[in-house]
N, CA, C and O of each residue as an XYZ file, in Angstrom:
700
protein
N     -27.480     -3.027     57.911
C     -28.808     -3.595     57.761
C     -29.813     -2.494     57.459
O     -29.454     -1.321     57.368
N     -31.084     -2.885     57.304
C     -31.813     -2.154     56.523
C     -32.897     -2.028     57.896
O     -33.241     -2.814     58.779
N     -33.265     -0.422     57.514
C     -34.857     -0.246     58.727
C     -36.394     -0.093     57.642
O     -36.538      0.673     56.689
N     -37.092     -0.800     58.029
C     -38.070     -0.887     57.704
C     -39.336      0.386     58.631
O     -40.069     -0.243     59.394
N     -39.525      1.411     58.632
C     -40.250      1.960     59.737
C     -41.947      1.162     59.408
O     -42.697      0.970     60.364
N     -42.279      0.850     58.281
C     -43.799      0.672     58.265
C     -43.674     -1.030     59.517
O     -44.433     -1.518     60.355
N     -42.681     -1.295     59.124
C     -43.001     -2.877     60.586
C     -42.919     -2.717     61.602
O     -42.908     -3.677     62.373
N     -42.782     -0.820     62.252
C     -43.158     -0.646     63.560
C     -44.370     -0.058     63.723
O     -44.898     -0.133     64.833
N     -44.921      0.517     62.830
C     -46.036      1.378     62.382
C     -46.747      1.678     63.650
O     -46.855      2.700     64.327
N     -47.257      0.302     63.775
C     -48.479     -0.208     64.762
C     -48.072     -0.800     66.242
O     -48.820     -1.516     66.907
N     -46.642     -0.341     66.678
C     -45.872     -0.667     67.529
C     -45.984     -0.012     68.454
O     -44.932      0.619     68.554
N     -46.667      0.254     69.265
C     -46.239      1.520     70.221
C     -45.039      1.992     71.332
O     -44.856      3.046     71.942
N     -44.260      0.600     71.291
C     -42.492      1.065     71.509
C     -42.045     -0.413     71.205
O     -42.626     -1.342     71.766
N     -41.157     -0.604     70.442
C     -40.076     -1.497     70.095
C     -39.160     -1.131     70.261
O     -39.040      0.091     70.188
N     -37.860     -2.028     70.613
C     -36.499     -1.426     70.509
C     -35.412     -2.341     68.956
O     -35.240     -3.507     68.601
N     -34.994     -1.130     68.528
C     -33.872     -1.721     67.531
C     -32.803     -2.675     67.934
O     -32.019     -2.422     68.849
N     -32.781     -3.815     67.213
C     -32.317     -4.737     67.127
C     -30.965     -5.020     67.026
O     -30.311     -5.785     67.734
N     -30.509     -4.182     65.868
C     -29.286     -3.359     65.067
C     -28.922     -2.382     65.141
O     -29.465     -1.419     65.682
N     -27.450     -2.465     64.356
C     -27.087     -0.885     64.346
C     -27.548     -0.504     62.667
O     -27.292     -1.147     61.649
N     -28.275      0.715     62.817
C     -28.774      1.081     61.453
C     -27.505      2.809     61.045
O     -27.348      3.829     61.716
N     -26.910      2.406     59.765
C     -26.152      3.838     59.246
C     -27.383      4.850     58.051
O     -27.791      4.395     56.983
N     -27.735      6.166     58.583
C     -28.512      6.739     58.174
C     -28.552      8.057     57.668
O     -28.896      8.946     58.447
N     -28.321      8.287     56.733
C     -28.175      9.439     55.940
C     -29.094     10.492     56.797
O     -30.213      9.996     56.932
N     -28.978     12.105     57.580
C     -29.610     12.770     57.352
C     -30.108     13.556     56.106
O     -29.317     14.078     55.321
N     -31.657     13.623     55.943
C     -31.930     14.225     54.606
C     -32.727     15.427     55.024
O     -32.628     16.456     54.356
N     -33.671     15.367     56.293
C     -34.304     17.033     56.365
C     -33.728     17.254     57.808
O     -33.291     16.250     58.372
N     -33.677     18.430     58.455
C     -33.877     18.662     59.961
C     -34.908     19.675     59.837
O     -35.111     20.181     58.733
N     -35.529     19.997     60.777
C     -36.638     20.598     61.230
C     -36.729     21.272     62.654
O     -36.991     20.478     63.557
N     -36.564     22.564     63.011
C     -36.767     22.636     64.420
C     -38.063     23.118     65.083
O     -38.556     24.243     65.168
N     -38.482     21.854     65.550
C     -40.431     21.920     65.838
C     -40.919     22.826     66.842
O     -42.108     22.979     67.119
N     -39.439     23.729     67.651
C     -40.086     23.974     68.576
C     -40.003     25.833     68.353
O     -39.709     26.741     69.130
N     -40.506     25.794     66.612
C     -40.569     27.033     66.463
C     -41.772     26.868     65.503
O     -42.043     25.830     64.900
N     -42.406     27.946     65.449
C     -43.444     28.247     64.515
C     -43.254     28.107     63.660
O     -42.173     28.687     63.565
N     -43.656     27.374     61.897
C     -43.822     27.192     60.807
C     -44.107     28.763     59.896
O     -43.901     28.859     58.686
N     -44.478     29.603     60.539
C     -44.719     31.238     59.784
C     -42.913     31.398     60.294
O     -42.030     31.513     59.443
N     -42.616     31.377     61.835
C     -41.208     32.097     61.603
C     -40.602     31.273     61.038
O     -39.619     31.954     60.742
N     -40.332     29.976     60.499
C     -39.302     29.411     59.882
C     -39.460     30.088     58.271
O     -38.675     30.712     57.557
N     -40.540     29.740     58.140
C     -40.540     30.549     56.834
C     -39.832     31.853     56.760
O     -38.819     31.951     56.067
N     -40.372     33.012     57.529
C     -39.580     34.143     57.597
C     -38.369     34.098     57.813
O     -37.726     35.056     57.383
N     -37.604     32.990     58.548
C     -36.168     32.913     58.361
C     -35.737     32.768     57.151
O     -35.130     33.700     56.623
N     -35.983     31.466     56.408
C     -36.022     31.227     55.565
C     -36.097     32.089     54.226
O     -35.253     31.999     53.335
N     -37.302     33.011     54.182
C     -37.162     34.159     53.286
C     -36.274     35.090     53.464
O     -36.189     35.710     52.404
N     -35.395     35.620     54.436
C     -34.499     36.278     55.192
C     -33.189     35.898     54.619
O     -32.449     36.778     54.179
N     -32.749     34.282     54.585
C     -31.757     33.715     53.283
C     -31.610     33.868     52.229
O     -30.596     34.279     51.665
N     -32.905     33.469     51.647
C     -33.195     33.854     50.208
C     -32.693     34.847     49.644
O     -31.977     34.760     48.647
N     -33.042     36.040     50.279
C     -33.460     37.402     49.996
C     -32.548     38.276     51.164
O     -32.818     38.498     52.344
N     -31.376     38.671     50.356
C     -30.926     39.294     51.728
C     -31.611     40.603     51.782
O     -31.290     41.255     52.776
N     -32.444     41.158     51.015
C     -33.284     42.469     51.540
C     -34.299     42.287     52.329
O     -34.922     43.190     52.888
N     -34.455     41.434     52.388
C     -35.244     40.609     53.424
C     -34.962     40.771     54.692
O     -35.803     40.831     55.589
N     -33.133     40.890     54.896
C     -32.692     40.776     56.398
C     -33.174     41.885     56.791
O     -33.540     42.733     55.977
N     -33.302     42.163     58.854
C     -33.653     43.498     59.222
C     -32.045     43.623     59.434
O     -31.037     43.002     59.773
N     -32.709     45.312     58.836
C     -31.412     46.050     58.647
C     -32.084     47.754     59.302
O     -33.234     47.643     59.726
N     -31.546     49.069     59.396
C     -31.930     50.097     59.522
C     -32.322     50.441     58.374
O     -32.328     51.671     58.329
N     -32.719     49.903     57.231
C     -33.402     50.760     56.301
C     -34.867     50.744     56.120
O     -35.668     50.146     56.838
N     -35.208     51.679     54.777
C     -36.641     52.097     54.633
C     -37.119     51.499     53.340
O     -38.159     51.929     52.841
N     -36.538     50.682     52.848
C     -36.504     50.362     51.498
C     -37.757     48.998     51.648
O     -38.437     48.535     50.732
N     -37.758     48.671     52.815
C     -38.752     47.607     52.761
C     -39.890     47.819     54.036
O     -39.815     47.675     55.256
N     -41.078     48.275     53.013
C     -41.904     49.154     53.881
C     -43.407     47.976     54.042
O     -44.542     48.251     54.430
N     -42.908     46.811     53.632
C     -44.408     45.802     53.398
C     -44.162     44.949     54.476
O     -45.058     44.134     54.699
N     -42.636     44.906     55.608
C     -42.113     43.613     56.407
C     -43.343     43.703     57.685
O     -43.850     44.664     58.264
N     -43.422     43.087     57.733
C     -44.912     42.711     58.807
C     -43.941     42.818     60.242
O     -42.722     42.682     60.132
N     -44.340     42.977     61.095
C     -43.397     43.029     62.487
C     -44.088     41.682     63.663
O     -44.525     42.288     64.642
N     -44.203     40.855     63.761
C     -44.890     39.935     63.944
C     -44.563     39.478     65.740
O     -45.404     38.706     66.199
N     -43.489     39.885     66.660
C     -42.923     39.827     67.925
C     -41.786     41.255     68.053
O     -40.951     41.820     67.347
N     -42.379     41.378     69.421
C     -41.469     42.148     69.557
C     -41.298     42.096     71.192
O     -42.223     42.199     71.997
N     -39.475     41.856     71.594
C     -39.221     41.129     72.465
C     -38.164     42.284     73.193
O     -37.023     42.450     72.762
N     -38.656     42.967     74.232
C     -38.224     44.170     74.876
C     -37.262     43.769     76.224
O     -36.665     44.618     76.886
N     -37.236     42.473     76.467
C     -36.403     42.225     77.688
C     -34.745     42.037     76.980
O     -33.817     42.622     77.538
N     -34.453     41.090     75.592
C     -32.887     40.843     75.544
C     -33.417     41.029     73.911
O     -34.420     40.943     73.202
N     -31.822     41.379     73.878
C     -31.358     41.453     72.269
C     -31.736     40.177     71.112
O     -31.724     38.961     71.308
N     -32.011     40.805     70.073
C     -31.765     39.249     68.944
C     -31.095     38.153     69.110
O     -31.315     36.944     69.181
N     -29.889     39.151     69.172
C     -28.676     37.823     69.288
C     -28.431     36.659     70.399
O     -27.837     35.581     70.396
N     -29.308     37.534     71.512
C     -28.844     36.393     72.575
C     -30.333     35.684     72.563
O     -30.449     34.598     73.130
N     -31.339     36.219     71.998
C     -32.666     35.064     72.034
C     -32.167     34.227     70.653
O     -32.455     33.106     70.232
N     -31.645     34.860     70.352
C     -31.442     33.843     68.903
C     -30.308     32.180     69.312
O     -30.479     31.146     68.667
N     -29.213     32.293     70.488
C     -28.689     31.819     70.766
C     -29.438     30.988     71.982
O     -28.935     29.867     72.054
N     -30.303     31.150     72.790
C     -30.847     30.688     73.552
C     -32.131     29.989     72.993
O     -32.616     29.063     73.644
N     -32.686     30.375     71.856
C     -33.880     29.393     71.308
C     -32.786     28.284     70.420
O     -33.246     27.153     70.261
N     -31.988     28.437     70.094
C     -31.295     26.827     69.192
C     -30.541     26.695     70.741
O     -29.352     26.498     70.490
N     -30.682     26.714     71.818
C     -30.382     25.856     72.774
C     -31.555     24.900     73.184
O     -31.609     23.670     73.195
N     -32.394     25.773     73.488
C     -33.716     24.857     73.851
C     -34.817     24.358     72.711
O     -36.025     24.188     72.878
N     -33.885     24.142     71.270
C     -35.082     23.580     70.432
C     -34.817     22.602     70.123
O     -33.674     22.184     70.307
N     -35.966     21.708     69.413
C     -36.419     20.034     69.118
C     -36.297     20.495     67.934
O     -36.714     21.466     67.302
N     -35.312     19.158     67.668
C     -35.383     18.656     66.383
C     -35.764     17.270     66.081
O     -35.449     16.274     66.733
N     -36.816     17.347     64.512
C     -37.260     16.685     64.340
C     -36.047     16.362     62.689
O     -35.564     17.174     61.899
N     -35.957     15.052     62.748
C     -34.802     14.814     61.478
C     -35.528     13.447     60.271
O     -35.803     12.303     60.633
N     -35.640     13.807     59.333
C     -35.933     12.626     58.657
C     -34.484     12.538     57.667
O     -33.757     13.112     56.856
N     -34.855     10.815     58.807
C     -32.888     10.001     58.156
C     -33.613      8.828     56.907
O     -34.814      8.663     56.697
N     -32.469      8.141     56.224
C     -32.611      7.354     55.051
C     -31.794      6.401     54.827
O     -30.637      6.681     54.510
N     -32.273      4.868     54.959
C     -30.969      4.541     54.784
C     -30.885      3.830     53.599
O     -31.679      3.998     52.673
N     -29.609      2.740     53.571
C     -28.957      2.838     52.127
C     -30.407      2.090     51.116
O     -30.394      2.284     49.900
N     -31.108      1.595     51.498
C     -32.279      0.864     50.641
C     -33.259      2.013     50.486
O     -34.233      1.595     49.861
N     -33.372      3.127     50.765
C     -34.213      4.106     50.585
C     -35.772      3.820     51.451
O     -36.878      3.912     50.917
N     -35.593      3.571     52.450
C     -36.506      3.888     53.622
C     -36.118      4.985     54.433
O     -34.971      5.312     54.739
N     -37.445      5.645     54.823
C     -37.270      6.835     55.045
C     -37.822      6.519     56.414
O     -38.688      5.645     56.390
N     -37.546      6.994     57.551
C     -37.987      7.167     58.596
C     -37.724      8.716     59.105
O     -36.855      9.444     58.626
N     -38.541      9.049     60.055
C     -38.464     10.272     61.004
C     -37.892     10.104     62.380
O     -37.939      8.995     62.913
N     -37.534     10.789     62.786
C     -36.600     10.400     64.666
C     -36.723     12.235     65.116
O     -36.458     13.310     64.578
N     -37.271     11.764     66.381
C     -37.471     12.854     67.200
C     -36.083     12.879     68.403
O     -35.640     11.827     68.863
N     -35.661     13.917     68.695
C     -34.892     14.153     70.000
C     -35.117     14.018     71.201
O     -35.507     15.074     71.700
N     -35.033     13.024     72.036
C     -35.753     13.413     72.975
C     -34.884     13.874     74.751
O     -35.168     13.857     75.949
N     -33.789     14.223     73.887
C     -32.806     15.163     75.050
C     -31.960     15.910     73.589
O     -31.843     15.500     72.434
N     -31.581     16.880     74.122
C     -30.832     17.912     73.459
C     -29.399     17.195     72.520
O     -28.454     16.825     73.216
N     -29.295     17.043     71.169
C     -28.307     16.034     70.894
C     -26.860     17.178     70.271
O     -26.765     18.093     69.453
N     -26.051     16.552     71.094
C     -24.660     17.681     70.475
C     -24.084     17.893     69.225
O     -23.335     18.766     68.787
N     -24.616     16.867     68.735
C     -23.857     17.232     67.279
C     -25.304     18.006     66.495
O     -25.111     18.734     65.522
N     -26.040     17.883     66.766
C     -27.095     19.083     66.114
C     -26.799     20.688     66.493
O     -27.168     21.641     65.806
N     -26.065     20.762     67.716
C     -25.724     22.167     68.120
C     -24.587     22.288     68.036
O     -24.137     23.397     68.321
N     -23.701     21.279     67.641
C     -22.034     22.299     68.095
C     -21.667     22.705     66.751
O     -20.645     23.382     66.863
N     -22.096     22.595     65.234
C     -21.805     22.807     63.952
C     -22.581     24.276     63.747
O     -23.788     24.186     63.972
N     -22.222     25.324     63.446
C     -22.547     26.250     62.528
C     -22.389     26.869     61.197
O     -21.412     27.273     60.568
N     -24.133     26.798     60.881
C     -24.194     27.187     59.158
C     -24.757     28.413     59.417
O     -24.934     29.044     60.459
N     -25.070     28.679     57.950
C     -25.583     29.908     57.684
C     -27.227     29.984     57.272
O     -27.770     30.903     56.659
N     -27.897     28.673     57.822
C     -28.900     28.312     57.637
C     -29.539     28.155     58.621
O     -28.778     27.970     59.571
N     -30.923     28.122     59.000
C     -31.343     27.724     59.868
C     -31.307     25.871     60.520
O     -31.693     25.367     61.575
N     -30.809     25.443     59.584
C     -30.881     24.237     60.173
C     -29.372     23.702     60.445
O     -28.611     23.455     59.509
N     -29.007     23.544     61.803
C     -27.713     23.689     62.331
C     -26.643     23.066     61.802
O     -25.549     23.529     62.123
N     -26.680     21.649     60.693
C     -26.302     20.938     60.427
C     -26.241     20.760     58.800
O     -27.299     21.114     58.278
N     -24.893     20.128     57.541
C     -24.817     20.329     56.993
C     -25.950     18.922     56.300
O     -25.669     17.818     56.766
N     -27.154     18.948     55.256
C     -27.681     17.845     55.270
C     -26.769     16.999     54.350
O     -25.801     17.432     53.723
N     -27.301     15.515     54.367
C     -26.348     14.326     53.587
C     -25.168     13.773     55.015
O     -24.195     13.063     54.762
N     -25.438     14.172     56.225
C     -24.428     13.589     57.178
C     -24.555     12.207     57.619
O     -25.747     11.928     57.492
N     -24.059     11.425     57.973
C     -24.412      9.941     58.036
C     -24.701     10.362     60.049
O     -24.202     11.264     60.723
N     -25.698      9.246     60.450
C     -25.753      9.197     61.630
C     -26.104      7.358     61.942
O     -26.821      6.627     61.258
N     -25.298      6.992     63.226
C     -25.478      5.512     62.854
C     -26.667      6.024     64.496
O     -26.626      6.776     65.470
N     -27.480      5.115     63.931
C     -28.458      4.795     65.203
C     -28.060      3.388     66.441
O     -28.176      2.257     65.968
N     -27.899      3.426     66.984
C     -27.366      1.712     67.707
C     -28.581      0.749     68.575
O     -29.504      1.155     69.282
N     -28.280     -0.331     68.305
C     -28.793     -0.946     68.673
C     -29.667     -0.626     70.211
O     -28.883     -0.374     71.126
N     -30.994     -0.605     70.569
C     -31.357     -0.154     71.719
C     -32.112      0.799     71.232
O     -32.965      1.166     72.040
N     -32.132      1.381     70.152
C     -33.053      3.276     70.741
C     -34.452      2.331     70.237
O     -34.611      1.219     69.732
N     -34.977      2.993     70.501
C     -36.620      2.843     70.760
C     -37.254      3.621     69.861
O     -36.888      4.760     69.568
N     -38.102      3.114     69.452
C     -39.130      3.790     68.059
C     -40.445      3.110     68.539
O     -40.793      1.946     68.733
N     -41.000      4.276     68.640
C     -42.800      4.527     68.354
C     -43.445      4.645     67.779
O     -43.441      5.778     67.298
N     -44.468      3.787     67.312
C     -45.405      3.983     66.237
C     -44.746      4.419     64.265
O     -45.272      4.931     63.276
N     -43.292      3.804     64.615
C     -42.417      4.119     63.294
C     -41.624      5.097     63.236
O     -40.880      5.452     62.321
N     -41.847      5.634     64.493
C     -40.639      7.041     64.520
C     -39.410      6.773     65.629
O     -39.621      6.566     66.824
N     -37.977      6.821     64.953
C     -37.303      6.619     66.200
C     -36.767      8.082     67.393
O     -36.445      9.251     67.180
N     -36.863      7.476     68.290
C     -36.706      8.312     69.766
C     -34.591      8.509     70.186
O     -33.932      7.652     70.776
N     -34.165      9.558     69.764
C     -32.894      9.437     69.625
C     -32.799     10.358     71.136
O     -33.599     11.177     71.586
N     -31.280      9.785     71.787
C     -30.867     10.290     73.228
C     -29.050     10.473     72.650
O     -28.860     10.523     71.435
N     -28.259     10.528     73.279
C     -26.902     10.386     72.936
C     -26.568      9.551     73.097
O     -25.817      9.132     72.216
N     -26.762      8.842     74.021
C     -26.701      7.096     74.304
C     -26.774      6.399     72.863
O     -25.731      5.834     72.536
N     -27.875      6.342     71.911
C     -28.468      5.679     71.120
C     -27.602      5.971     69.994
O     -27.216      4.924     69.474
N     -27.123      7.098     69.385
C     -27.160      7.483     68.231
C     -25.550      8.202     68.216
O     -25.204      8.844     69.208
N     -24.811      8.082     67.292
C     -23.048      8.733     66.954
C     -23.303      9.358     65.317
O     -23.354      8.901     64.176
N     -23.412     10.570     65.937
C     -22.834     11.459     64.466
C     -21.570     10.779     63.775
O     -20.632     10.391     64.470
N     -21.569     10.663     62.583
C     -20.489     10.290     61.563
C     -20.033     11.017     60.682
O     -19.109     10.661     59.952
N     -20.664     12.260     60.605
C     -20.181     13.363     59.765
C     -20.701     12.885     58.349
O     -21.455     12.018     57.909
N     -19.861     13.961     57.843
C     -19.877     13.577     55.993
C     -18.934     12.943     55.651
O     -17.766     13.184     55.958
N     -19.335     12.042     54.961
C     -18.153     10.940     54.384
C     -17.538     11.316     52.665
O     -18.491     11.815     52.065
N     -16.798     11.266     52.111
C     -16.427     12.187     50.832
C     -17.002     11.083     49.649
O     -16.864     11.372     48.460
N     -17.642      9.826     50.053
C     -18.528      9.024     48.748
C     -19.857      9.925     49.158
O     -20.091      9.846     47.952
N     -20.615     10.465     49.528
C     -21.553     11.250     49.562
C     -21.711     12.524     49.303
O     -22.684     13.248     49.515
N     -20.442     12.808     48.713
C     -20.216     14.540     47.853
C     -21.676     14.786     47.204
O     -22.294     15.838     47.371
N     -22.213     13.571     46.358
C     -23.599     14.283     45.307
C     -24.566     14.159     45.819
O     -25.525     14.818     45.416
N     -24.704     13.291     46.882
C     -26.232     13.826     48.088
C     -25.996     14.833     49.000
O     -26.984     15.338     49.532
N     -24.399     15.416     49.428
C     -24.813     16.514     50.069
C     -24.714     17.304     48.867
O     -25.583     16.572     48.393
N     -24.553     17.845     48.238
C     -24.443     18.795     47.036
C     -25.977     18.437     46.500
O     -26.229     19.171     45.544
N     -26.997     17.611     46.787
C     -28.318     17.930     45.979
C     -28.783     18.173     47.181
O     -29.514     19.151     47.019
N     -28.812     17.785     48.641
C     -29.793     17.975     49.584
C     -29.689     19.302     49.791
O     -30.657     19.889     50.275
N     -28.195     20.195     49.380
C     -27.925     21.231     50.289
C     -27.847     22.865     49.182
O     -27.899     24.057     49.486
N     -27.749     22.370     48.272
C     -28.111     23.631     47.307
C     -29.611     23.744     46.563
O     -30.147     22.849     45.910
N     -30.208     25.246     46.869
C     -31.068     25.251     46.548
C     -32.158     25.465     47.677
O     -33.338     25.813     47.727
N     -30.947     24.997     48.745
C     -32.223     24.768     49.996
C     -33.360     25.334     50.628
O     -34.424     24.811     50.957
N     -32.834     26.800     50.767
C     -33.769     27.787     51.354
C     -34.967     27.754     50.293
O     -35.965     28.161     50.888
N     -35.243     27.475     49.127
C     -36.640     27.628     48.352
C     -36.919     26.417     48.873
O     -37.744     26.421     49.786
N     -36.431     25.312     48.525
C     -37.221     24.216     48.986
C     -37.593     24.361     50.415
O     -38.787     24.091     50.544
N     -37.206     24.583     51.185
C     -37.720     24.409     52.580
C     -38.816     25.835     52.593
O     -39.452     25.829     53.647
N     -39.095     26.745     51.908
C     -40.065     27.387     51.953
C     -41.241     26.792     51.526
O     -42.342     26.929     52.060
N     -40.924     25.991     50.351
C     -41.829     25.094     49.394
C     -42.651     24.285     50.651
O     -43.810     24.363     51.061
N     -41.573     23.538     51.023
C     -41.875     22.863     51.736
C     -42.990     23.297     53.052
O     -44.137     22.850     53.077
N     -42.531     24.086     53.948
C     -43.381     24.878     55.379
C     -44.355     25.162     54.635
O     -45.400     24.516     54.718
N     -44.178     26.347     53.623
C     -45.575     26.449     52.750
C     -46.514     25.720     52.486
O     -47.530     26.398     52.336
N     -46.736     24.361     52.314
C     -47.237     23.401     51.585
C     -47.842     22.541     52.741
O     -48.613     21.641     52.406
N     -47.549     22.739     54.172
C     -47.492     21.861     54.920
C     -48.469     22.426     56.346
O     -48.601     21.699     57.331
């Protein structure tokens, strides 16, 4: 079945009726700054970009500097404790947004080489029960079953997912 988000718009909690199957198309993790995503982001792009011990890039702005633990383990401990915000799609081309509102496992147990933990174009079925606010749905683990990538969706993940790091600069940039 099909989700309509503008017929909750003005809802301030409804619960879904159905089970809705929903393409992820962006993830977003809100509970980081829009300048550092970008700088991640340019960091992909551009592997001279990455910090490295050299001198070759004398313009990199130093923007935190975090003297109690290493990169690696704040880097592993902030994608533990971050929100994601996901805009899913389903097959009629309605677009809705869904916030996390407990830590969801299949956003963390997959690793890319991207900042966004997950490969986009994955199907996620929402189930009957989750709750949406004002047009946005409210996802728990209860509510919602990762479905992975299905192999009839080869050319939406192959357009959502190449190219990405400019667009998502485009994107933070713009926003």
């Amino acid at each position: 079945m099909s989700l309509i988000p503008a017929e909750f718009a003005n809802q301030e909690s409804a619960t879904l009726r159905h089970a809705v199957l929903l393409h992820i198309i962006r993830v977003e993790d809100i509970s980081v700054s829009k300048l550092n995503q970008i700088d991640e982001w340019k960091e992909i792009s551009d592997p001279n970009n990455r910090f490295v011990d050299r001198l070759n890039k004398s313009t990199r702005i130093i923007r935190q500097i975090n003297d109690e633990e290493s990169e690696s383990s704040s880097t592993v401990k902030s994608k533990q404790f971050s929100t994601y915000k996901l805009l899913l799609r389903d097959k009629d081309d309605h677009f809705i947004y869904a916030y996390e509102l407990e830590p969801l496992k299949f956003v963390r147990n997959e690793q890319t080489s991207t900042p966004i933990p997950i490969k986009l174009g994955g199907r996620l079925l929402v189930k009957p029960g989750a709750t949406i606010s004002r047009g946005v749905l409210l996802l728990n683990h209860k509510n919602c079953e990762y479905k992975g990538i299905h192999a009839s969706d080869a050319h939406l993940v192959s357009q959502l997912n190449d190219g990405l790091s400019t667009r998502e600069i485009d994107i933070l940039s713009s926003s």
